[in-house]
C-alpha positions as CSV (number, residue, x, y, z in Angstrom):
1,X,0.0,0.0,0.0
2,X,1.2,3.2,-0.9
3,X,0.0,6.5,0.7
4,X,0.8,10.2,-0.4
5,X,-0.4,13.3,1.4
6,X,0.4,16.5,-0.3
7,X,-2.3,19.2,1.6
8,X,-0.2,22.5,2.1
9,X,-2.3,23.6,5.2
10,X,-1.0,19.6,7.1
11,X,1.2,20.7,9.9
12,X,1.8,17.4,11.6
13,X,2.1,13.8,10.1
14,X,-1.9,12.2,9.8
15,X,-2.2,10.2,12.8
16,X,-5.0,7.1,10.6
17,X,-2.0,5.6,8.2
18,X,-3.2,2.6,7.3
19,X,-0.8,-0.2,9.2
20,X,-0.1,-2.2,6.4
21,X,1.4,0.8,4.6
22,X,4.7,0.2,2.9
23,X,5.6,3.7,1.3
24,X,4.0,6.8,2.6
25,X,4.8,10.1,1.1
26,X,4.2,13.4,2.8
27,X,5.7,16.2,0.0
28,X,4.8,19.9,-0.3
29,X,3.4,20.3,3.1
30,X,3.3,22.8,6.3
31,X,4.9,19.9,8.6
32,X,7.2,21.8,10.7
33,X,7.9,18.8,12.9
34,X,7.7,15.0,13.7
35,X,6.9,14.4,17.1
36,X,7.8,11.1,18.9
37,X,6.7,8.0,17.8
38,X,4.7,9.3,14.7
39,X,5.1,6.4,13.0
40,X,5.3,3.7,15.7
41,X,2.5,1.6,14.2
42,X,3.7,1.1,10.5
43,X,5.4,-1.8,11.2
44,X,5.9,-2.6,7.4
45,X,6.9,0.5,6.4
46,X,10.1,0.5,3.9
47,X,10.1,3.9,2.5
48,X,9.2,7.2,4.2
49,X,9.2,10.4,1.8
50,X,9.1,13.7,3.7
51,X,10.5,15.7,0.5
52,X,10.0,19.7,0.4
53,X,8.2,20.1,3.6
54,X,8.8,22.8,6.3
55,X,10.1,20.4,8.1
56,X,12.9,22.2,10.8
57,X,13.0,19.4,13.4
58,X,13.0,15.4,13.8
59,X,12.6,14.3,17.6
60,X,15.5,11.5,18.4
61,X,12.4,8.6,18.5
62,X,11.3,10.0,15.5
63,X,12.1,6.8,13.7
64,X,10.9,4.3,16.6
65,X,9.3,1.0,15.7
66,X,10.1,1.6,11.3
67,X,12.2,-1.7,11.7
68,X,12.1,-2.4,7.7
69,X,12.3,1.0,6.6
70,X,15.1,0.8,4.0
71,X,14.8,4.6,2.4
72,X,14.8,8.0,4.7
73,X,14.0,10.9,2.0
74,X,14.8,14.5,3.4
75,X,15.3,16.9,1.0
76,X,14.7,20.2,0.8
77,X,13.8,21.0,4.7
78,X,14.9,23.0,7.1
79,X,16.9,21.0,9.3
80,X,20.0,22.2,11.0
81,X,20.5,19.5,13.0
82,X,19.8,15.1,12.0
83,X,19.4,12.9,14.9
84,X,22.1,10.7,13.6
85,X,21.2,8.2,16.6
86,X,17.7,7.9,15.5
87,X,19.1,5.7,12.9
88,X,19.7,3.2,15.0
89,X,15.9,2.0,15.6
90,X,16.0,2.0,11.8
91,X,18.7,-1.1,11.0
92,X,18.0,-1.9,7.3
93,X,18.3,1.1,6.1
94,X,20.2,1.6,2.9
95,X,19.4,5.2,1.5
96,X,19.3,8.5,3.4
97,X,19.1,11.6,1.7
98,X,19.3,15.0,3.0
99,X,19.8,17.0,0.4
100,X,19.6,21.0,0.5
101,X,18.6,21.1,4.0
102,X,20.7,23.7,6.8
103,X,23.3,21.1,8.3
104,X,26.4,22.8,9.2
105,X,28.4,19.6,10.4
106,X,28.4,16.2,11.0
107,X,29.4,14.7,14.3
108,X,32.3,12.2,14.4
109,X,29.9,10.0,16.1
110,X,27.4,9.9,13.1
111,X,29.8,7.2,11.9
112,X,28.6,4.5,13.1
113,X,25.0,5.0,11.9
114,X,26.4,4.8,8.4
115,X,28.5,2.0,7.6
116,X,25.6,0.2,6.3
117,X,24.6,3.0,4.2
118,X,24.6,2.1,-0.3
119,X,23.4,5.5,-1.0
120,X,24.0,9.3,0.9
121,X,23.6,12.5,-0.5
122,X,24.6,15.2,2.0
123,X,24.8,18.2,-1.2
124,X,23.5,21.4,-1.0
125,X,23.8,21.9,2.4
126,X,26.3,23.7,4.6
127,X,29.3,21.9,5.3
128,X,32.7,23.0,5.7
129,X,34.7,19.2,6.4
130,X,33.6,16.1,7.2
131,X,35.1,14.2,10.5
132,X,37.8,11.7,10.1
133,X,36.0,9.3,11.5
134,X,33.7,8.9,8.0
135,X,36.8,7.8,6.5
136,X,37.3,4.9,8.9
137,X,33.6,3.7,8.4
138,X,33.8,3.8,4.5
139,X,37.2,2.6,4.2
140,X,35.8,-0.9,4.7
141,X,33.3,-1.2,2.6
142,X,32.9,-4.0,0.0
143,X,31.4,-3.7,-2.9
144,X,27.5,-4.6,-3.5
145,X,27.2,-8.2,-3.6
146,X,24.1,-7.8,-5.6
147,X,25.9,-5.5,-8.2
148,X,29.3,-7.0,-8.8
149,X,31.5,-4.1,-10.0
150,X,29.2,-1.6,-9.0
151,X,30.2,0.7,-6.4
152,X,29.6,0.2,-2.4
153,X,28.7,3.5,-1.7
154,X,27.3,6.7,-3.6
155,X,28.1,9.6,-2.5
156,X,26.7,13.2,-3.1
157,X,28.9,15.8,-1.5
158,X,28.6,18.4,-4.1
159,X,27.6,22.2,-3.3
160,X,28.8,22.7,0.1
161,X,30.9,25.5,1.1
162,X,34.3,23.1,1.7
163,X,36.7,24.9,3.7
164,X,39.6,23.5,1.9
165,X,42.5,23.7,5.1
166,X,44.7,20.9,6.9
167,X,42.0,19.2,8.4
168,X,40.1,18.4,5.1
169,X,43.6,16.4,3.9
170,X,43.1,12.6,4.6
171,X,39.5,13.4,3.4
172,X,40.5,14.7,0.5
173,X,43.0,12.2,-0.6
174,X,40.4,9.4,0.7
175,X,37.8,10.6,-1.7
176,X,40.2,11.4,-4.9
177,X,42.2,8.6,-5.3
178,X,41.9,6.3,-2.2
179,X,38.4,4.8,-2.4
180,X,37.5,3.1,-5.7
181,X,34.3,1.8,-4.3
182,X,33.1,5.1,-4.1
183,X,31.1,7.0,-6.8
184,X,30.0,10.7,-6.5
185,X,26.4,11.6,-7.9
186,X,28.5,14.4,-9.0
187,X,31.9,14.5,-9.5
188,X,34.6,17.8,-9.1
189,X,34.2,19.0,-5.8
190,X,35.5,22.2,-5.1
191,X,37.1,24.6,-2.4
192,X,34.4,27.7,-0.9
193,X,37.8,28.7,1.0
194,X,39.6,30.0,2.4
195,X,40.0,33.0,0.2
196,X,43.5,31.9,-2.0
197,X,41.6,28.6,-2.8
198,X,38.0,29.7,-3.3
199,X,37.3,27.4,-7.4
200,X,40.2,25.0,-6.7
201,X,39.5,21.7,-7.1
202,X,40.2,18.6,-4.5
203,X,42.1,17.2,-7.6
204,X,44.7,20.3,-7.6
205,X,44.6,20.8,-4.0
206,X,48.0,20.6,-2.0
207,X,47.0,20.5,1.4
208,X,49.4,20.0,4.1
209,X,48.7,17.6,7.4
210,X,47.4,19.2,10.4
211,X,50.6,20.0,12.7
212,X,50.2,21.3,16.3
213,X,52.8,24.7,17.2
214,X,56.6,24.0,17.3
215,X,58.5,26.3,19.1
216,X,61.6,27.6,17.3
217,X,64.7,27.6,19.7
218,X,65.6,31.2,20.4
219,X,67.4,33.5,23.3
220,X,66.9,32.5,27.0
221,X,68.6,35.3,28.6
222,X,69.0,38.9,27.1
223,X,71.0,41.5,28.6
224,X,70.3,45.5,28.2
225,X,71.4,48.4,29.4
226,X,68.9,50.8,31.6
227,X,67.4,53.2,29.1
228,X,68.2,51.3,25.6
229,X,65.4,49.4,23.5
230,X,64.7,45.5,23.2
231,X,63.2,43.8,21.5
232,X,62.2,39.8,21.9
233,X,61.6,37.7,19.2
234,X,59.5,34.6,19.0
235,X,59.4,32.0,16.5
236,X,56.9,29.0,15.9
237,X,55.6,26.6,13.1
238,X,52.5,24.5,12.7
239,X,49.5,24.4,10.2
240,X,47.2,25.9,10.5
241,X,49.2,28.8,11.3
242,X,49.6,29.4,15.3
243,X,48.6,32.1,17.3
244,X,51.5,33.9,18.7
245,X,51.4,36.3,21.7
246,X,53.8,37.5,25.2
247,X,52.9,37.8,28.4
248,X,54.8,38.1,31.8
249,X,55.3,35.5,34.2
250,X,54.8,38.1,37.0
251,X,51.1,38.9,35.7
252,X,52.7,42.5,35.1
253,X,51.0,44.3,31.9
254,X,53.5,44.7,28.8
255,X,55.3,47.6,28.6
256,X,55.7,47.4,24.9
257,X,53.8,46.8,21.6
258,X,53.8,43.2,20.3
259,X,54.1,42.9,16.0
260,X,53.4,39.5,14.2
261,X,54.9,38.5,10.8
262,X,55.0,35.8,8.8
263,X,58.2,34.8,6.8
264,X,58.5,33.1,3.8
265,X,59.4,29.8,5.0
266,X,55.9,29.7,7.0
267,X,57.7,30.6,10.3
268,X,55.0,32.9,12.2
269,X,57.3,35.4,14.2
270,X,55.9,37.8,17.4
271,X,57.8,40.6,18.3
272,X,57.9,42.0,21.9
273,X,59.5,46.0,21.5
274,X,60.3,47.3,24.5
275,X,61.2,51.0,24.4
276,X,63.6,52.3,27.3
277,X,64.0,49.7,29.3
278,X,64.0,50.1,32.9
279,X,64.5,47.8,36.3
280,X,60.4,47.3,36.1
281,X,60.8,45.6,33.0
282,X,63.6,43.1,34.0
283,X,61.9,39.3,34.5
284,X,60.5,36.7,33.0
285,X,58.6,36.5,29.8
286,X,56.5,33.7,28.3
287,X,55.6,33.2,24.0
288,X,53.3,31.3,23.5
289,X,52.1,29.4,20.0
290,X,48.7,27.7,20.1
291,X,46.0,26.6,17.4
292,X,43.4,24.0,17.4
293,X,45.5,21.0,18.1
294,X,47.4,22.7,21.7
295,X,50.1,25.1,22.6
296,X,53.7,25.9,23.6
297,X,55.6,28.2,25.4
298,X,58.9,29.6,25.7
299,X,61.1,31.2,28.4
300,X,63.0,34.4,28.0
301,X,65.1,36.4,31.0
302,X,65.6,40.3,30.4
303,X,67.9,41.6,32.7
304,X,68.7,45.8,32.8
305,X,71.9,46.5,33.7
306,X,73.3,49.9,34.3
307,X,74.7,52.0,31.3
308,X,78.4,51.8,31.0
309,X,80.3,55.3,30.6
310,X,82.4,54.2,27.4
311,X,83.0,51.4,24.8
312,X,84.7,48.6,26.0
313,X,87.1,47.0,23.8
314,X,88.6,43.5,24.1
315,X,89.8,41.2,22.2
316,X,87.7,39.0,20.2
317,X,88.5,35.2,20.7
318,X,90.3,33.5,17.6
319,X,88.7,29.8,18.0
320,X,85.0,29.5,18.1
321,X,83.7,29.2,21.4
322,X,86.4,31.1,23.0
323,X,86.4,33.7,26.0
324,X,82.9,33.9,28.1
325,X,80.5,35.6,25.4
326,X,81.4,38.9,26.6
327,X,83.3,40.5,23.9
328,X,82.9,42.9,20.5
329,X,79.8,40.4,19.7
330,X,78.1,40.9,23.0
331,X,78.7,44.4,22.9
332,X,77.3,45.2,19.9
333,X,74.2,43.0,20.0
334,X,73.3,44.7,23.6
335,X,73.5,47.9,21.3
336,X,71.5,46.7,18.3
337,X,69.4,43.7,19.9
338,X,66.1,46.0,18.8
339,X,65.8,48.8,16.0
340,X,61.7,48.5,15.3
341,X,61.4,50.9,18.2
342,X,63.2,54.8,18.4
343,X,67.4,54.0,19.0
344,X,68.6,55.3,22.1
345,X,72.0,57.4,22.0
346,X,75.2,54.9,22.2
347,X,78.3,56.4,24.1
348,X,80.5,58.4,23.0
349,X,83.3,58.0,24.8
350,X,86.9,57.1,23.6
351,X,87.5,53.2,22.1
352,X,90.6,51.5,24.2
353,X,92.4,48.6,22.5
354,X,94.4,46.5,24.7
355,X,94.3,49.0,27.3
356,X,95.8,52.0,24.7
357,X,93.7,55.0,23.6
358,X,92.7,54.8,20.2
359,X,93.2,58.1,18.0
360,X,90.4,59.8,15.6
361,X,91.5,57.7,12.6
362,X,90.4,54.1,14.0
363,X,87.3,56.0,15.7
364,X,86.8,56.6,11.8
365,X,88.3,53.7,10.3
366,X,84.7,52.5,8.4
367,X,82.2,55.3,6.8
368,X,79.6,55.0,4.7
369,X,78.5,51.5,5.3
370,X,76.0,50.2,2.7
371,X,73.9,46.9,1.8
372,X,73.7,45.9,-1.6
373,X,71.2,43.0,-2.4
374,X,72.3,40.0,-4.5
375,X,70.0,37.6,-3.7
376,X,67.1,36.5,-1.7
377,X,69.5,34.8,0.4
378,X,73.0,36.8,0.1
379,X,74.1,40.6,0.2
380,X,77.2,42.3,-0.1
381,X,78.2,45.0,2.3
382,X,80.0,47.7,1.2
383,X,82.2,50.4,3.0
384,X,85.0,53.2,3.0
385,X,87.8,52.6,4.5
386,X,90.8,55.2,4.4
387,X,93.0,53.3,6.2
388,X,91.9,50.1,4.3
389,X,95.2,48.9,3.4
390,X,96.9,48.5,6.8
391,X,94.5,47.4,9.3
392,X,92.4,44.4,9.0
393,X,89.0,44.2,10.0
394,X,85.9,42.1,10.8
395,X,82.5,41.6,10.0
396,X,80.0,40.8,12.2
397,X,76.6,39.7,11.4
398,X,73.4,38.1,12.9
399,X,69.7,37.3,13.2
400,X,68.5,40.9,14.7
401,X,67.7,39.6,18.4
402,X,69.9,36.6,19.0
403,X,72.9,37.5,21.0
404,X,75.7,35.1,19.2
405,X,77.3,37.3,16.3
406,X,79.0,35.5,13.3
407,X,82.5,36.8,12.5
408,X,83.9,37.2,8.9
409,X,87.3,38.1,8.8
410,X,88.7,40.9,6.0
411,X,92.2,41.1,5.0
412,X,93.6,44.6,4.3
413,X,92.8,46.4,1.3
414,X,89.4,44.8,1.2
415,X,86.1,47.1,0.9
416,X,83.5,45.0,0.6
417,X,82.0,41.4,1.3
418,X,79.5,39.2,0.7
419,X,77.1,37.1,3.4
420,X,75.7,34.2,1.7
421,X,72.8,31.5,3.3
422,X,70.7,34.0,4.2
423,X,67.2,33.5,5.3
424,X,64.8,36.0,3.4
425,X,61.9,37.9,5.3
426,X,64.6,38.1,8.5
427,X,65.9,40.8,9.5
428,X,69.4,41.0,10.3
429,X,72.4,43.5,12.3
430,X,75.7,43.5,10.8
431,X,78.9,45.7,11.8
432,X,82.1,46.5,10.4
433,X,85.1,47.7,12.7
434,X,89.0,47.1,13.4
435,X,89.6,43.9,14.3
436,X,89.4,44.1,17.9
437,X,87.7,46.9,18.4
438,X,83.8,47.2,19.5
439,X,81.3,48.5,16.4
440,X,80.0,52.1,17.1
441,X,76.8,53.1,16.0
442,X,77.6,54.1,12.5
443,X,79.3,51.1,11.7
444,X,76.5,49.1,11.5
445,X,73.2,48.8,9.8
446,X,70.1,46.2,9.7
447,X,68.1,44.8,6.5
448,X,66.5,42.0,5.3
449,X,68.1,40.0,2.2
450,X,65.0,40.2,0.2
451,X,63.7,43.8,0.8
452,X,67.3,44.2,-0.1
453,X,67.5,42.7,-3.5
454,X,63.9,43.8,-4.3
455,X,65.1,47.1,-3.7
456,X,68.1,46.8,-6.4
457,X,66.3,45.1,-8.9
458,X,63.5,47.9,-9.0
459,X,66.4,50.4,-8.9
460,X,68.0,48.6,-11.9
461,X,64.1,48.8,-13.8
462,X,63.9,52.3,-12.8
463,X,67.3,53.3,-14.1
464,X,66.5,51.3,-17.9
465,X,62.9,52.9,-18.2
466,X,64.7,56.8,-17.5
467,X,67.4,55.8,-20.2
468,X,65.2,54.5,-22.2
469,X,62.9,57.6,-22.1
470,X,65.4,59.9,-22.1
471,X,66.4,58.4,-25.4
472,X,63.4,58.8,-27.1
473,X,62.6,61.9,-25.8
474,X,66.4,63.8,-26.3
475,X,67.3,62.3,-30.3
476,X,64.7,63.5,-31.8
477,X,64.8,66.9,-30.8
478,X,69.0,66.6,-31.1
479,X,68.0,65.4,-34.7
480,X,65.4,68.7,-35.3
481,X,68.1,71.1,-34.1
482,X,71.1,69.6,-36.0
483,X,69.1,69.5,-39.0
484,X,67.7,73.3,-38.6
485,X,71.2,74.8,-38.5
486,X,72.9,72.9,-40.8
487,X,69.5,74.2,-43.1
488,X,70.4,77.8,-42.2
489,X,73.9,77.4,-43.0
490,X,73.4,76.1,-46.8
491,X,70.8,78.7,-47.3
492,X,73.4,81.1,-46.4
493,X,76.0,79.9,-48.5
494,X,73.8,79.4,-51.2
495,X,72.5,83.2,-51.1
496,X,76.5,84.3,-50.9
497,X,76.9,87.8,-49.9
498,X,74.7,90.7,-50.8
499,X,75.8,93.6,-53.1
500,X,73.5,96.3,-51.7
501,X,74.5,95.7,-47.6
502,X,78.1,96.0,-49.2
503,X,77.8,99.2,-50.9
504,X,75.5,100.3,-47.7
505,X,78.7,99.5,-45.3
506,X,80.7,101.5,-48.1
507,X,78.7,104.4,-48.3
508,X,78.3,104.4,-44.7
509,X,82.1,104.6,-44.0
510,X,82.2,107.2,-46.5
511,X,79.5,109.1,-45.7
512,X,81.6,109.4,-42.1
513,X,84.8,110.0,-43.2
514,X,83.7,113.2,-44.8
515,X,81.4,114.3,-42.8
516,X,84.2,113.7,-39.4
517,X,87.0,116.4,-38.8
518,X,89.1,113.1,-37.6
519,X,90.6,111.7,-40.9
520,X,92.3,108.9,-39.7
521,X,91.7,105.2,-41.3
522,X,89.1,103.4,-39.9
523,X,88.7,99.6,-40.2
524,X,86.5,98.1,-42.7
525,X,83.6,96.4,-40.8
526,X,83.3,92.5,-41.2
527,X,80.3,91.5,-42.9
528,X,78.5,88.7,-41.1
529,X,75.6,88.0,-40.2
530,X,74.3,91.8,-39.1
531,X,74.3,92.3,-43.1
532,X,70.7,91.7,-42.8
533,X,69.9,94.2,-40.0
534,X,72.0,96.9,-41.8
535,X,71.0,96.5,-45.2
536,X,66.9,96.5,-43.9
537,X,67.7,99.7,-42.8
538,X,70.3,101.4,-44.8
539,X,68.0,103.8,-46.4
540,X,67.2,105.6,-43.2
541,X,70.6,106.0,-42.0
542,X,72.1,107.2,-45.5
543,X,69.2,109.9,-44.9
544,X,70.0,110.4,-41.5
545,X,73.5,111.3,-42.4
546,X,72.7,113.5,-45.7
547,X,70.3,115.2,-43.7
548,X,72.8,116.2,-40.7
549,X,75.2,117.1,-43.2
550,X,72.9,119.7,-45.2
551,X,72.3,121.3,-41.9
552,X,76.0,121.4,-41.5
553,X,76.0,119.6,-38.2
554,X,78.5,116.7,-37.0
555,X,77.5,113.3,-37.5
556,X,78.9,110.9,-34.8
557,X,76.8,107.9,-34.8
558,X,74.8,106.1,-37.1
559,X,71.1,104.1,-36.1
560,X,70.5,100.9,-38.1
């Protein structure tokens, strides 16, 4: 017996089913909800349709006494939540289908209710991953023994938003390539987010494995002088990408602003900048790096010490390891452990070297100390030195907040020198000085390898497009003026010299000579290129003259 109910004003399930009924179908309805037990007395029911109700709610008994049912129809409801262990009063059943309803997850321990399933279709709904657990319970499955070489288990996952991260891996894998007695009622999934891999495919996805927060090894003690700037760093790795923050052990608040970066390598890095340090802010601070899957911490000492009154300058040990940590190194990392907040003034006091005052050429012995980028993971440091060819100095160089300084030695002579196995998106402190001798202030300089050579290479780009332009721009107009002058100078020697501004200069010089009381020789004017100007007016100044000399007065100067 089949029984279908389609009334739009039915809120609740009819209560006089017949009991022999085997399918009933409620579609198209106002049924908001099934209470308890609604269908307790179909004891031969095998398929129950609830398709396109308003349905927003199934009671956990909902199911009780459908022993045969075999096929659960949902679709297109309102349900936010399935009573997944409902299922269990319903063993036989083979096909549940929930499409296009409000579900948001489903709980790990859903599992078990759906090992036995042939048929799901969980599409259209609102589903960012689906619990490991799923994979466990359909990993097993054989396939139909009534359909030999038919799949075990069809699937529809399609149209949810997937949020494609670490925790949809094994899933994804599972579903692409690891489960060939699984078909998809329609294939291509793809990713909602996040945002980088919104349209991607599970096919092209890359995802990495979840990986709780691993604490990079950094600085357990840091010593600074009263007044100067710190600054901590904290490193950590883990997917997804941890949480990084600072705190004090003594429950004091920071005084200090905290920065977080990521480098290129997928290191997340927090920054603790403490500005002028004082005795208050010696103690003991705690990073911590936590996401879903836990946390760890990290212990770091600041201890303040008083301000020294001049540069200290020992000898820096020869064999690696040598002396107790307290030399040029030391120094100049307590001076340059933090330059994300305002520098403090460094003394100014005179450098000693082995006990001996030093005079105002080593104080000067590197100027004008530069960074030129090579690479992403190498610069070259560049530098005057005018006592370069007699004194020998050193380089030293480090991740900007650990305390241990490498040392590159540089023979005489040498200006420059490169620092290869850089990390990129790090910054780092290096100093140039006499071998020996402590780094002052403007002997060193901080940068980061990449910002660097990103730096240089748009500087190159920049340089080639002004050349460029300048090209284009300056020969054509060279061209216009060269060819405009040597056109005026043909057209001159073409046209030759005129015959009338000659006679004009003749008459002219005449005309004054008689006319003067001074008879002495005068030059003949060179005819150039005024012969224009003279000859336009020579008319008027012959008159001129004539005129003056009817009246009998003296001529002394002529107006062309």
């Amino acid at each position: 017996r089949t029984v279908v109910c389609n009334d739009p004003d039915m809120t609740l399930p009819p209560a006089a089913v017949p009991p022999d009924t085997c399918r009933l179908r409620l579609e198209r309805t106002a049924i908001r909800r099934v209470p308890a037990a609604a269908f307790v007395a179909l004891r031969r029911l095998e398929q129950l349709w609830l398709p396109y109700n308003a349905l927003g709610r199934l009671g956990a008994r909902a199911l009780r006494g459908l022993g045969r049912l075999r096929e659960l129809r949902l679709p297109g409801n309102r349900l936010a939540a399935f009573p997944w262990a409902a299922l269990g009063d319903a063993p036989r059943l083979r096909l549940l289908d929930l499409q296009a309803n409000r579900l948001a997850a489903v709980p790990p321990g859903a599992a078990r209710f759906l090992r036995d399933l042939t048929f799901l279709d969980l599409s259209s709904n609102r589903l960012l991953r689906l619990p490991p657990a799923l994979q466990a319970a359909w990993a097993p499955l054989p396939a139909a023994p009534s359909l030999p070489g038919r799949p075990g288990l069809v699937l529809g996952l399609q149209d949810n938003p997937w949020a494609c991260d670490c925790r949809l891996h094994d899933l994804v894998h599972f579903l692409e390539g690891g489960a060939p007695h699984l078909a998809f009622i329609e294939a291509g999934l793809r990713c909602a987010g996040p945002g980088g891999l919104a349209g991607v495919a599970f096919r092209q996805l890359q995802l990495s494995r979840c990986q709780g927060p691993e604490l990079r090894p950094g600085v357990a003690s840091v010593r600074s002088p009263l007044g100067s700037t710190v600054l901590l760093r904290c490193g950590a790795t883990g997917v997804p990408e941890p949480q990084m923050s600072w705190r004090r052990v003594s429950g004091r608040p920071l005084n200090g602003t905290v920065h977080q970066q990521v480098s290129r390598d997928g290191t997340s890095w927090a920054l603790l900048g403490l500005p002028a340090v004082s005795h208050l802010d010696a103690g003991d601070y705690v990073c911590q790096a936590s996401n879903f899957l836990g946390a760890s911490e990290t212990l770091t000492s600041l201890v303040v010490t008083e301000p020294q009154a001049s540069t200290e300058c020992s000898r820096s040990p020869e064999a690696p390891g040598a002396g107790t940590g307290e030399g040029p190194e030391a120094a100049a990392y307590d001076r340059l452990v933090a330059r994300r907040m305002p520098p403090t003034p460094w003394p100014a006091g005179p450098s000693m070297e082995e006990g001996g005052p030093t005079g105002p050429q080593e104080a000067r012995m590197v100027t004008a100390l530069k960074v030129v980028g090579d690479t992403h993971q190498s610069v070259t440091l560049v530098w005057k030195a005018p006592r370069a060819g007699s004194v020998a100095l050193s380089v030293l160089y480090a991740v900007l907040g650990q305390r241990t300084m490498r040392r590159v030695a540089v023979p005489p002579g040498r200006t420059r020198v490169t620092l290869r196995g850089l990390v990129p998106e790090t910054k780092y402190v290096a100093c140039v000085c006499a071998r020996g001798l402590a780094p002052r202030k403007e002997q060193c300089v901080v940068f980061s390898p990449d910002e660097v050579a990103d730096a240089e290479a748009t500087q190159r780009l920049i340089n080639a497009v002004v050349a460029s332009v300048a090209a284009v721009i300056a020969l054509p107009l060279t061209l216009l003026v060269g060819c405009g002058a040597l056109r005026r100078r043909c057209r001159q020697c073409r046209a030759g010299r005129s015959p009338e501004a000659t006679s004009t200069y003749l008459s002219l010089d005449g005309l004054s000579l008689s006319l003067g009381e001074d008879s002495g020789p005068r030059p003949q004017p060179s005819l150039g290129e005024a012969e224009g100007l003279l000859s336009a007016r020579s008319s008027s100044s012959l008159d001129s003259a004539t005129g003056g000399a009817r009246r009998g007065g003296r001529v002394d100067e002529y107006f062309c």
